[in-house]
C-alpha positions, 0 to 999 in steps of 0.5 A: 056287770056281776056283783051288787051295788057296792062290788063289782067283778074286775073285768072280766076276771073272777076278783071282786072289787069295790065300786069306789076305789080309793084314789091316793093322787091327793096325799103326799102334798094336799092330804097330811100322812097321818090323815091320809093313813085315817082316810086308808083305814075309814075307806076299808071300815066302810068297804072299800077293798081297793087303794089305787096309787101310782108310782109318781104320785107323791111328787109334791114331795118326791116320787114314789113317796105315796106308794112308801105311805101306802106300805107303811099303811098296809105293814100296820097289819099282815091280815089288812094285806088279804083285804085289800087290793093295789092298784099302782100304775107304770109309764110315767117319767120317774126322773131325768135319767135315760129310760126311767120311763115310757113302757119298754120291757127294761123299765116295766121290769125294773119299775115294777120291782121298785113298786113292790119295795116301797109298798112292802107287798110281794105282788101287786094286785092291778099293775096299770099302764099309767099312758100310752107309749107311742115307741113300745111296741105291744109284743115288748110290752106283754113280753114284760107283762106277762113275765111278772104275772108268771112270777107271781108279782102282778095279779093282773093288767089294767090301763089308763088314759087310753083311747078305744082304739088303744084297747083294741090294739093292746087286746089283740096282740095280747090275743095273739100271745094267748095272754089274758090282757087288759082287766080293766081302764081308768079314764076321765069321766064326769057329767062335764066330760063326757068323750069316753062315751064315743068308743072307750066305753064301747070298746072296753065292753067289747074287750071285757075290760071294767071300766073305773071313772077317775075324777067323776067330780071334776076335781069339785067342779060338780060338787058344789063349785059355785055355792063353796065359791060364794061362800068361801069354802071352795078348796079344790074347786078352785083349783086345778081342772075344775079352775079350768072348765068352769068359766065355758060351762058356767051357764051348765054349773049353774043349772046343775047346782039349781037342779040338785036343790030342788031334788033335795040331794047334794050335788058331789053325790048326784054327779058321783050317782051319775057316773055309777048309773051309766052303762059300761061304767063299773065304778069310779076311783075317788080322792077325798081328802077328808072322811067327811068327803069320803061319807059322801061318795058312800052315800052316792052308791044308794042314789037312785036317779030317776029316768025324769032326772037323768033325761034332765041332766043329760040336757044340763050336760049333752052327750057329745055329738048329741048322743046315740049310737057310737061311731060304727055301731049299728042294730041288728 
């Protein structure tokens, strides 16, 4: 992995991108524009040169909304635009009409083109297939791909929520067209969920893709749940996929919070110092929904865990299937 401990390289590619992106998926609804415009400017102050958006988030209030935030965001100022990476994402159902979602070229094209106006950008740094589509065959949707990085309106390609498998088909068809293909994957990654070691991340490395964890918290599930819970502080983690797990991994919480007071170090920043630590993982797209919480996540880039306190961790939350080698992987 080329870089330092706060940037890394995109990929494969030459860019250089913040360990942390900024994930945007809170505002628009559980983070107040005004706030969420401070958040954008401490993210930057401190270093992080990536906001990553989608075209569907903001539906809370409507879609679309956050990239029109993020816009407003960025027209503060023309020189911000050179600092800053976006990141925005494709494929979700913008609304009931027919073809106004899923990855055909027709709404690639079109959706990409309303992206770009509602964050006032002439192109779009890392345009991200939000999920896969099962009905869009690969040549239609390089075909679409492909025409907007020659128009100069799509810097490069990312994926998200895709499987190993998923990868690997998307990156020999772009192969075949002699196109650049995938940067990077997006996927749910965390100390509790760990499914991504098994052939997602053995696959982007295989590929050249850069790996960024989003939700490496778990939405607050290992960022203190239970001592926020009995104190009565708990926000997202009481919510949301962290609401969900927490009653079958309970036991594992528990230990985990006790690990992390003995070690002296706030829980949110050893499971964000975790997920940074792991091979084949470049970063991790955070949601802070205050400047406290964003502080946080930057002091997690300076937590070193010692080979005692991984092993450890790794017997608070095993690896699935036990761990070792990934499935057809082999020493030679």
């Amino acid at each position: 992995m080329s870089g330092n401990r706060t940037h890394v390289r995109l990929g494969r590619s030459a860019t250089l991108v913040s360990r942390l992106w900024l994930g945007t998926v809170n505002f628009s609804g559980r983070v107040e524009d005004d706030d969420a415009m401070r958040l954008m400017d401490a993210a930057l102050d401190r270093g992080l040169n990536c906001v990553d958006t989608a075209d569907i988030y903001g539906w809370r209030l409507y879609k679309g909304h956050t990239e029109e935030l993020v816009g407003r965001w960025l027209a503060r100022s023309g020189a911000r635009r050179e600092d800053v990476l976006i990141a925005t994402k494709v494929g979700e159902d913008m609304s009931e009409r027919l073809n106004d979602g899923g990855l055909s070229a027709r709404h690639i094209i079109a959706a990409c083109e309303r992206s770009l106006r509602r964050l006032g950008v002439d192109h779009i740094d890392l345009y991200q297939m939000h999920r896969v589509d099962p009905a869009a065959p690969w040549d239609e949707i390089w075909q679409a791909m492909d025409r907007l990085v020659a128009s100069g309106k799509v810097g490069y390609v990312g994926s998200s929520n895709f499987a190993g498998w998923n990868i690997a088909a998307a990156q020999e068809s772009a192969a075949r067209r002699q196109s650049f293909g995938l940067v990077s994957e997006q996927c749910l990654y965390n100390l509790a969920v760990r499914h991504a070691d098994l052939e997602l991340l053995p696959a982007a490395r295989a590929y050249g893709l850069g790996v960024f964890a989003w939700s490496p918290l778990h939405g607050g599930l290992l960022s203190g749940a239970l001592a926020k819970l009995a104190a009565g502080t708990a926000v997202k983690s009481a919510q949301g996929r962290a609401q969900k797990l927490l009653p079958e991994t309970r036991p594992r919480v528990e230990a985990y919070e006790r690990f992390c007071g003995r070690v002296g170090r706030d829980p949110a920043e050893v499971g964000l110092a975790w997920v940074l630590s792991r091979p084949g993982v470049s970063g991790a797209v955070i949601g802070p929904r205050t400047v406290e919480q964003l502080d946080s996540a930057v002091r997690a880039l300076d937590v070193e865990l010692s080979g005692e306190e991984l092993a450890e961790l790794d017997a608070i939350f095993p690896p699935v299937g036990g761990g070792g080698a990934a499935p057809g992987a082999w020493a030679g």
